[in-house]
C-alpha positions in Angstrom: -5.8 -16.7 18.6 -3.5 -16.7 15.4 -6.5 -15.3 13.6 -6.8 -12.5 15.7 -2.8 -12.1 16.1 -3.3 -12.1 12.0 -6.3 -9.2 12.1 -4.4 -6.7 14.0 -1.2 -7.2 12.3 -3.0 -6.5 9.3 -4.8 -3.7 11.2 -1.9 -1.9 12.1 0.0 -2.6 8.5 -3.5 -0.1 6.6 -3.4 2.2 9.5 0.4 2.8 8.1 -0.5 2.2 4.9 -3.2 5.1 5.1 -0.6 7.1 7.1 1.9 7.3 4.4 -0.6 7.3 1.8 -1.8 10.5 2.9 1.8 11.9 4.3 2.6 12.1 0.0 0.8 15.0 -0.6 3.5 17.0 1.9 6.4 14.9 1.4 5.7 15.8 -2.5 5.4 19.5 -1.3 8.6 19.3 0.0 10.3 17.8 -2.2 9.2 18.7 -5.2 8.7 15.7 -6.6 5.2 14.6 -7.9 6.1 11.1 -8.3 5.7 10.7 -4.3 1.9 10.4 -4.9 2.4 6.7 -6.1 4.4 5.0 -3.6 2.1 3.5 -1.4 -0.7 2.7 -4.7 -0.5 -0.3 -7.1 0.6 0.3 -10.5 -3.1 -0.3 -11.4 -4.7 2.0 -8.6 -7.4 4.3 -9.9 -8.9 7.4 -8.0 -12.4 7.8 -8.1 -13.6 11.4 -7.3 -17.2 12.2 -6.0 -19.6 14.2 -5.7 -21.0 14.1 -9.1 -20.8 17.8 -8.7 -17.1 17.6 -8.5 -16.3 15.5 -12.1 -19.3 18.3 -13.6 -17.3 21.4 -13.0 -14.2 19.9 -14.5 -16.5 18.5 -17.6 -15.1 15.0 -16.7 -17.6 12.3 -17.4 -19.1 10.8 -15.0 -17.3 7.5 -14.5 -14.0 9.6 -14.7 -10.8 8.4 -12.5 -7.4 9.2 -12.5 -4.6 6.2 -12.7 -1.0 6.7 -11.2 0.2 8.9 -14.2 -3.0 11.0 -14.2 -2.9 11.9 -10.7 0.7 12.6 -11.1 0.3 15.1 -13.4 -2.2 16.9 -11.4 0.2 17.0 -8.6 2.8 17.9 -10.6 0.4 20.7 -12.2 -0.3 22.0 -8.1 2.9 21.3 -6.7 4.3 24.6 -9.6 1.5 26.9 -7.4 0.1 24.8 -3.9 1.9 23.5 -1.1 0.3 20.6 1.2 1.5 21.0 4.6 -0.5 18.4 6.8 -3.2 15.8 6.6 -5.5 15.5 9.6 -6.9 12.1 9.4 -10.1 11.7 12.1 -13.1 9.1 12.3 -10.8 6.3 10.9 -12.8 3.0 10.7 -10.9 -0.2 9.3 -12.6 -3.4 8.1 -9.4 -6.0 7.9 -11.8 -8.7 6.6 -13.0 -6.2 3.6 -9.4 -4.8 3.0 -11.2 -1.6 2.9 -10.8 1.8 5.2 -13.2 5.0 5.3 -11.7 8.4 7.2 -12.2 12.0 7.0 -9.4 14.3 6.6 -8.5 18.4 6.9 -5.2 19.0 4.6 -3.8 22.3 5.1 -3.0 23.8 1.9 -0.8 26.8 1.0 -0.4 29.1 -1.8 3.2 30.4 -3.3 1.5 33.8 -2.5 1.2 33.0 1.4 -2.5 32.6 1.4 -3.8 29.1 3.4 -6.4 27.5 3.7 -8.3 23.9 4.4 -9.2 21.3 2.4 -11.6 18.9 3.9 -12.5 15.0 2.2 -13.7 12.2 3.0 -11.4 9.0 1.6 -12.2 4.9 1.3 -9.5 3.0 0.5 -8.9 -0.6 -1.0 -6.1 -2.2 -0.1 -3.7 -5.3 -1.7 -4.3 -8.5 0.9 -1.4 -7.8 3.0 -2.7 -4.0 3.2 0.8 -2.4 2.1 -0.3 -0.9 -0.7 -3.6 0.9 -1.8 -5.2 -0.9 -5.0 -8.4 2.0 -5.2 -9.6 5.2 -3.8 -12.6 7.0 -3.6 -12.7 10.5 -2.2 -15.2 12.6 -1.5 -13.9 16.3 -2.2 -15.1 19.4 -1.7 -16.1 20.9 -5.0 -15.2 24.4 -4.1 -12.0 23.3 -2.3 -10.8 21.7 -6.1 -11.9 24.5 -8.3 -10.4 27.2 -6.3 -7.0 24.8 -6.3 -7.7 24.3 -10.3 -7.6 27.6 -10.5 -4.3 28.6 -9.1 -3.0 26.1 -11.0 -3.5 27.6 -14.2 
């Protein structure tokens, strides 16, 4: 019984993990603080972007991530032209045992010009052993989505 006491505490610990996690893109929107992005990662999180398609229109290589400062920056970078307003998370599957999550998401983005739109991903997440913090992501983005936010932020 203690295990399973154990599984859901930790179960409920990533779901508010991942709720936070994604609740930075507004709260750094609001604001205006980049730095937001960070607090629920490691200092050694990295942030693994896929498609392929998505690291080849940038010209990243192919084993490209961001760490806390990188993402940061690229925040910072869209934060001077795109607002985040919400993060729908759906089809949210936990493994406790793995320390791993996989979800979907629609964020609602707007521009400084008035302009929204959607930006839809799909996220895993690794988390530390007491799931309180996120160690790794990997996000599947849509390529379009990223481009046409990369280029507002120009």
């Amino acid at each position: 019984m203690a295990s399973t006491d154990f599984q859901s505490v930790l179960r409920q610990r990533m779901v508010d993990t991942i709720q936070a996690f994604m609740a930075t893109y507004q709260d750094a929107s609001v604001q205006k603080d980049a730095s937001l992005i960070n607090r629920n990662s490691t200092s050694n999180c990295t942030r693994h972007l896929l498609p392929p398609s998505v690291t080849e229109a940038f010209n990243l290589p192919s084993d490209f991530f961001f760490d806390n400062a990188g993402i940061e920056a690229a925040l910072a970078s869209d934060l001077k032209v795109l607002k985040f307003e919400d993060a729908i998370i759906s089809n949210l599957v936990i493994d406790t045992q793995a320390l791993r999550a996989a979800f979907t998401t629609i964020s609602k983005i707007r521009t400084d010009a008035g302009e929204r739109y959607n930006a839809e991903g799909a996220w895993m997440l690794y988390f530390k052993v007491d799931g309180t913090k996120v160690k790794k992501v990997i996000e599947f983005c849509d390529k379009d989505v990223l481009v046409r936010m990369a280029g507002e932020s120009k």
